[in-house]
C-alpha positions as CSV (number, residue, x, y, z in Angstrom):
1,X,0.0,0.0,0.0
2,X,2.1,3.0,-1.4
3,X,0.0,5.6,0.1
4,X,-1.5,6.7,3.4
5,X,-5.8,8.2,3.3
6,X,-4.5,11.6,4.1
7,X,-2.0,11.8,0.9
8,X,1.4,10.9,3.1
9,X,4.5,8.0,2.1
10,X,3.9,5.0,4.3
11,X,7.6,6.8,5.5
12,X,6.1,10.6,5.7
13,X,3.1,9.0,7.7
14,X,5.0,7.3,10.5
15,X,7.2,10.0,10.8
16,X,4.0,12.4,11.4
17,X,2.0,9.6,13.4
18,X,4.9,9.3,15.8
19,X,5.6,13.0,16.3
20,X,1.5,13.1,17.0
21,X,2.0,9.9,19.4
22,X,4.5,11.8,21.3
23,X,1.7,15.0,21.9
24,X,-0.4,12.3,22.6
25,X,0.8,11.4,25.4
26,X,0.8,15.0,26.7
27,X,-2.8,15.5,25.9
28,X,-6.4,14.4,26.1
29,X,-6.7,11.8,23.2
30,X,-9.3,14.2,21.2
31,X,-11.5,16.5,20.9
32,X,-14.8,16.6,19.8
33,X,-13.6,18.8,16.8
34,X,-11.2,16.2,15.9
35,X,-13.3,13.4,15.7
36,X,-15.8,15.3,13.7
37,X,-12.7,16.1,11.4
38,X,-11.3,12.9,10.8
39,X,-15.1,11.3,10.6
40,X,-16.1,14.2,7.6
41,X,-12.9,14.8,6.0
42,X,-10.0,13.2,6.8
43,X,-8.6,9.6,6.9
44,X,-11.8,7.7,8.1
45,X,-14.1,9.6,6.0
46,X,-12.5,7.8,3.0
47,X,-13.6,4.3,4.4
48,X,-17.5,6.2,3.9
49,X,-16.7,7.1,0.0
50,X,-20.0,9.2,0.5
51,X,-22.3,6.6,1.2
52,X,-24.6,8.9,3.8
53,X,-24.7,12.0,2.1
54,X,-22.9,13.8,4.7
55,X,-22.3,16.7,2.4
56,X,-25.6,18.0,2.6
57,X,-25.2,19.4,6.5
58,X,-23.5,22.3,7.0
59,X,-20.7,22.6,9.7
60,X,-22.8,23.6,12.5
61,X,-25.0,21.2,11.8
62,X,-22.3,18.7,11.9
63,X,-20.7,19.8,15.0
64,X,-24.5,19.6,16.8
65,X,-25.0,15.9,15.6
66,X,-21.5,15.0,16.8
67,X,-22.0,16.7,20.0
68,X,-25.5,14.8,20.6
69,X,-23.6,11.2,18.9
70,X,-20.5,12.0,21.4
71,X,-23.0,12.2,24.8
72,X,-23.0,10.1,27.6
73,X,-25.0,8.9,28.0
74,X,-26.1,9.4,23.9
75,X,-28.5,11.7,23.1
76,X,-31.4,11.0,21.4
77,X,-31.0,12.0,17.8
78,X,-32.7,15.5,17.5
79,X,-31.0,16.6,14.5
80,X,-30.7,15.0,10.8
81,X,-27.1,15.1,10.8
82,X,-26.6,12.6,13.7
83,X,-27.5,9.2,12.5
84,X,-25.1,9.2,9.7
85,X,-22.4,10.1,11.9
86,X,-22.9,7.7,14.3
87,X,-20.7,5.2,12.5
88,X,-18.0,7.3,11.3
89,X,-17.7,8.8,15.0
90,X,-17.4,5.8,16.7
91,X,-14.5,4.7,13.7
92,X,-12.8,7.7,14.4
93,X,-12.9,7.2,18.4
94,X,-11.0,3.9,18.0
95,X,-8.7,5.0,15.2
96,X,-7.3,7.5,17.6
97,X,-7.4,5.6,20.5
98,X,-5.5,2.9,18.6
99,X,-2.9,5.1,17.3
100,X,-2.5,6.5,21.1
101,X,-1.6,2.9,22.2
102,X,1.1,2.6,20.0
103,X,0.7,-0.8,18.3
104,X,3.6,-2.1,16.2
105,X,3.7,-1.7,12.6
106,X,2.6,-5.2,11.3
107,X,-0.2,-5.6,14.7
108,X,-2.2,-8.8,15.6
109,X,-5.6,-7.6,16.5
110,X,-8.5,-9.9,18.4
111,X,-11.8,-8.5,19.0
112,X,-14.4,-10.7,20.6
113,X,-18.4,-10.5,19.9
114,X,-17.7,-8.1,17.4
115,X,-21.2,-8.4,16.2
116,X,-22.3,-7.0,13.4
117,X,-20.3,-2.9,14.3
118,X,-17.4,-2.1,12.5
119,X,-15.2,0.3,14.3
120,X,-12.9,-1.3,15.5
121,X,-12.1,-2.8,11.5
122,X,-12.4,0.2,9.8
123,X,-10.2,2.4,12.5
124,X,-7.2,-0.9,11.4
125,X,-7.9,-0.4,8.0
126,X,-7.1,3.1,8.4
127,X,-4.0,3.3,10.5
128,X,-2.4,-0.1,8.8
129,X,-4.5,-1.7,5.7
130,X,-3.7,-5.1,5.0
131,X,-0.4,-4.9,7.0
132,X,-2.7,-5.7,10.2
133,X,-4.0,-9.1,11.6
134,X,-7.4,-9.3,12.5
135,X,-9.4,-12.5,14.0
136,X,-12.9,-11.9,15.9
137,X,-14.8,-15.1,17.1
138,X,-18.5,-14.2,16.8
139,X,-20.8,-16.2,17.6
140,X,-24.5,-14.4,16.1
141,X,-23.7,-15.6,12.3
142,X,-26.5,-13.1,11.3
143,X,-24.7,-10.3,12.6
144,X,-21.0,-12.2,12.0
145,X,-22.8,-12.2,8.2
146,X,-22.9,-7.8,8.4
147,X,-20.0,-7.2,9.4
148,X,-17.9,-9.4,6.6
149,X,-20.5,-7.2,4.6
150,X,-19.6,-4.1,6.2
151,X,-15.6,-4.9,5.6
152,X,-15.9,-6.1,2.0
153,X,-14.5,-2.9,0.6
154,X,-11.5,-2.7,3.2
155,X,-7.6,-4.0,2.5
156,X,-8.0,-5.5,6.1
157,X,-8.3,-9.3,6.2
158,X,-11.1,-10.7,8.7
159,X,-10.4,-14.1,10.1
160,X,-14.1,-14.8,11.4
161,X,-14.3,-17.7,14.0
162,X,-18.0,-18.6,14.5
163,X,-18.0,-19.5,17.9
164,X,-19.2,-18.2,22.0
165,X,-15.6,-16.4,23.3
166,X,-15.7,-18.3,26.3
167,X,-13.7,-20.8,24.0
168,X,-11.3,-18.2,23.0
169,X,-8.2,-20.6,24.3
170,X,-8.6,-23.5,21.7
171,X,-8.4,-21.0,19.3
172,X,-5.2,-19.1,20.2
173,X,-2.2,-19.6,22.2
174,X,-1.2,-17.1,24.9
175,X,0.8,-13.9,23.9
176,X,-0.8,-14.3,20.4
177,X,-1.7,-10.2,20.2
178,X,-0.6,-6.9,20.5
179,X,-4.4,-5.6,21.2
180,X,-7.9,-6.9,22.4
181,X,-10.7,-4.8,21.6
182,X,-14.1,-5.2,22.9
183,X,-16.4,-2.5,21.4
184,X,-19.4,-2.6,23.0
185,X,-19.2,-6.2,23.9
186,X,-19.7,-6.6,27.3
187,X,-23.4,-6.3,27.8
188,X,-23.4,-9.1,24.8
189,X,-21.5,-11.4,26.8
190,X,-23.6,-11.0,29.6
191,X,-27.2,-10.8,27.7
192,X,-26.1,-14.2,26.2
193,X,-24.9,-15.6,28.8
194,X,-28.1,-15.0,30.7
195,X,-29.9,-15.9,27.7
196,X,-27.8,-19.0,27.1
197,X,-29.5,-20.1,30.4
198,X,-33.2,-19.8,29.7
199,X,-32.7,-21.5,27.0
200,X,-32.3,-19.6,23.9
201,X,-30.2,-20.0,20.9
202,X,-28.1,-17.1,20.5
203,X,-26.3,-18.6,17.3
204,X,-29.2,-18.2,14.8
205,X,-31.3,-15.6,16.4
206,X,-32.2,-12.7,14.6
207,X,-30.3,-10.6,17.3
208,X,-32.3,-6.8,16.7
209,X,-35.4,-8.6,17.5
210,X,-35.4,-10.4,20.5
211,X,-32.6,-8.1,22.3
212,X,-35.4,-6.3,24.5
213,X,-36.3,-10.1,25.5
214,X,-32.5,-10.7,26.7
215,X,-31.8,-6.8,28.4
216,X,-35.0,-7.7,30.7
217,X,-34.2,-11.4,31.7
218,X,-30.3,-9.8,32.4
219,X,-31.9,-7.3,34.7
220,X,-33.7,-9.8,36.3
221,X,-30.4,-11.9,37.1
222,X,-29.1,-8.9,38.4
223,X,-31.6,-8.2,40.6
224,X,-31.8,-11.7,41.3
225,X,-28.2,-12.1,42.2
226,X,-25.9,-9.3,40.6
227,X,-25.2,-11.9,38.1
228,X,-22.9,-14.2,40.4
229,X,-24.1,-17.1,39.1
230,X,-24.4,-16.5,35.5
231,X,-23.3,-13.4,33.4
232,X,-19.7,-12.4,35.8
233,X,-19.0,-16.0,35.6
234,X,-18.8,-15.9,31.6
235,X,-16.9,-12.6,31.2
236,X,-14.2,-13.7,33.7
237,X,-14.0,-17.1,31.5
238,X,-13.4,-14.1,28.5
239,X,-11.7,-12.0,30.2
240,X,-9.2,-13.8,31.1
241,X,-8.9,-16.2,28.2
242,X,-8.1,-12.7,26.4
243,X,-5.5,-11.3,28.5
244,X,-3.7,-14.7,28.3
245,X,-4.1,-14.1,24.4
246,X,-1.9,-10.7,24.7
247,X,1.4,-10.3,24.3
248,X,2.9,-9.0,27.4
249,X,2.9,-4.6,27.1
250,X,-0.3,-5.3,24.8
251,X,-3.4,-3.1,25.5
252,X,-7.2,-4.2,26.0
253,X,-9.5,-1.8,25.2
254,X,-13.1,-1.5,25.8
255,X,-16.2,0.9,25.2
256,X,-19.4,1.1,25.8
257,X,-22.5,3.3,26.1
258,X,-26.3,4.0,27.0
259,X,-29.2,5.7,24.7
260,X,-30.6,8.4,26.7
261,X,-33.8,7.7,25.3
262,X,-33.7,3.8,27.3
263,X,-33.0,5.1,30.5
264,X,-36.3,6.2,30.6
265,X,-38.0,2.8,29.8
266,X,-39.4,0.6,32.7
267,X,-38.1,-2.4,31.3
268,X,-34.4,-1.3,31.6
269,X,-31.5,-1.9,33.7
270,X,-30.0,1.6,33.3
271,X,-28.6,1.6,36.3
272,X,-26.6,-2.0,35.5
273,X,-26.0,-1.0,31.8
274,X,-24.3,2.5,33.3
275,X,-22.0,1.1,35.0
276,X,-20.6,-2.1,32.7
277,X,-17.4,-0.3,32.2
278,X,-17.0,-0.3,36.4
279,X,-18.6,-3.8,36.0
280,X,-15.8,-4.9,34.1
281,X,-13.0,-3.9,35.8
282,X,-13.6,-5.2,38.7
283,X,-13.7,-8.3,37.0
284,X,-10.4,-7.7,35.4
285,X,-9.0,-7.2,39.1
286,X,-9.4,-11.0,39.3
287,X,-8.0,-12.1,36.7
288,X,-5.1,-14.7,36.4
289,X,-3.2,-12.5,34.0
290,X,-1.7,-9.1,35.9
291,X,-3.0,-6.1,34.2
292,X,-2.5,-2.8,34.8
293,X,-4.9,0.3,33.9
294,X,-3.5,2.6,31.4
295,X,-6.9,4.6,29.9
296,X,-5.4,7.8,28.4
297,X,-6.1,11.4,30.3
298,X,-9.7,13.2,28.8
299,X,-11.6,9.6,28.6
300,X,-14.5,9.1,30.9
301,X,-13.3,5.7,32.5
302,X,-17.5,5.0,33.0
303,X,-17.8,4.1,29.4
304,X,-13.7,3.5,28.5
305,X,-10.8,1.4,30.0
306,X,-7.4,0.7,28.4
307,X,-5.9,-1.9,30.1
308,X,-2.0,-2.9,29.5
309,X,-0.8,-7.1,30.0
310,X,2.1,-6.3,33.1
């Protein structure tokens, strides 16, 4: 790949990206104007190629729908220039927390439950194109089946294992990655899980659908409980089978967030899904792999973590 999204040599661009890593570490990792920038017009915007008519908004009409997309909890989506961004933003929060970890140039990359979002893929195939390792084991093949379609168009090769994480092991060795990523995966992991238990087939479920049916019977294991018996039980089993899968001084990273608009429903666990971020680190404190916290200055460590192997 001779050239870089922004115009740069592969040489002129690590030049650049490691001058910017070393501000980096001096500052917050962005800004809401630099998301916005890199989501409209610079390196992920190219991944877009104009497919949501993004042109049509004007600047301040961008920078509102950004600043409602970038709210935590998210805001509902008042203005027309929000939905579209929603993708790109979230592409651009994981390029630039990726580049702020410093992965190596050629990086093995494992993201578990993936489902069908595509962040974490398009923000590799921004920063290193085909020069990256991917694998994600998924285990909804409806939504395992949109994101290969979501990737398609992208140098990045996916190695899709359809399978639950908890069996992450048999799949890799230990100190197999530089990075785990777990986008919005750890309400999955429990909902399944708790699913998993009353019976239903989370392999061939149509996921969209029957979600409300799984958020309710996982607030009523945590009520029951706090999820002792099933749900903590499962992400420690994933947890830990993906720290064991890093390379020691690799980074974990995880995300998450709530819709302002479910908070206000009777049938949701705000309370539980605001604090899976918490609810996950304690659980990494457990864990049979020493890690250490490392989430960059400026993120809110309620819906972010960074975690490094020791």
């Amino acid at each position: 790949m001779g050239q870089v999204g922004d115009g740069r040599s592969q040489r002129e661009h690590r030049r650049w990206l490691a001058t910017n890593q070393r501000k980096a570490r001096r500052s917050p990792v962005w800004t809401t104007e630099q998301l916005l920038a890199e989501a409209v017009e610079g390196r992920v915007a190219e991944r877009f190629g104009g497919s949501d008519e993004l042109e049509q908004f004007s600047r301040d009409e961008l920078l509102e729908g950004a600043q409602q997309v970038l709210a935590r909890p998210q805001a509902a989506e008042r203005t027309p220039a929000a939905r579209p961004l929603g993708r790109r933003l979230l592409a651009a929060q994981w390029t630039l927390l990726l580049e702020h970890v410093e992965l190596p140039d050629n990086p093995a990359v494992l993201e578990p439950c993936a489902g069908g979002s595509d962040p974490v893929v398009v923000a590799l195939d921004v920063l290193f194109g085909d020069r990256a390792t991917y694998a994600t084991i998924n285990l909804n093949r409806k939504l395992a089946g949109e994101l290969m379609q979501r990737a398609k168009s992208l140098a990045l090769e996916i190695h899709l294992i359809e399978d639950d994480a908890q069996s992450l092991s048999t799949y890799f060795d230990d100190a197999t990655f530089d990075c785990v990523c777990l986008h919005h995966a750890v309400n999955d992991i429990l909902q399944t899980a708790v699913a998993g238990l009353r019976g239903m087939d989370t392999r061939d479920i149509d996921w969209w659908p029957t979600e409300r049916r799984m958020i309710e019977w996982l607030g009523e294991q945590h009520q029951e409980d706090g999820l002792a018996s099933v749900g903590l039980p499962e992400l420690k089993t994933i947890l830990d089978g993906a720290a064991r899968a890093l390379r020691p001084g690799g980074a974990m990273c995880f995300d998450h967030w709530t819709w302002e608009y479910h908070l206000g429903l009777d049938w949701f666990p705000g309370e539980l899904f605001n604090g899976l971020i918490p609810l996950a680190r304690e659980v990494a404190r457990s864990l049979s792999v020493p890690l250490e916290e490392i989430t960059p200055e400026g993120l809110d460590r309620q819906w972010w973590m960074v975690l490094r192997r020791r």
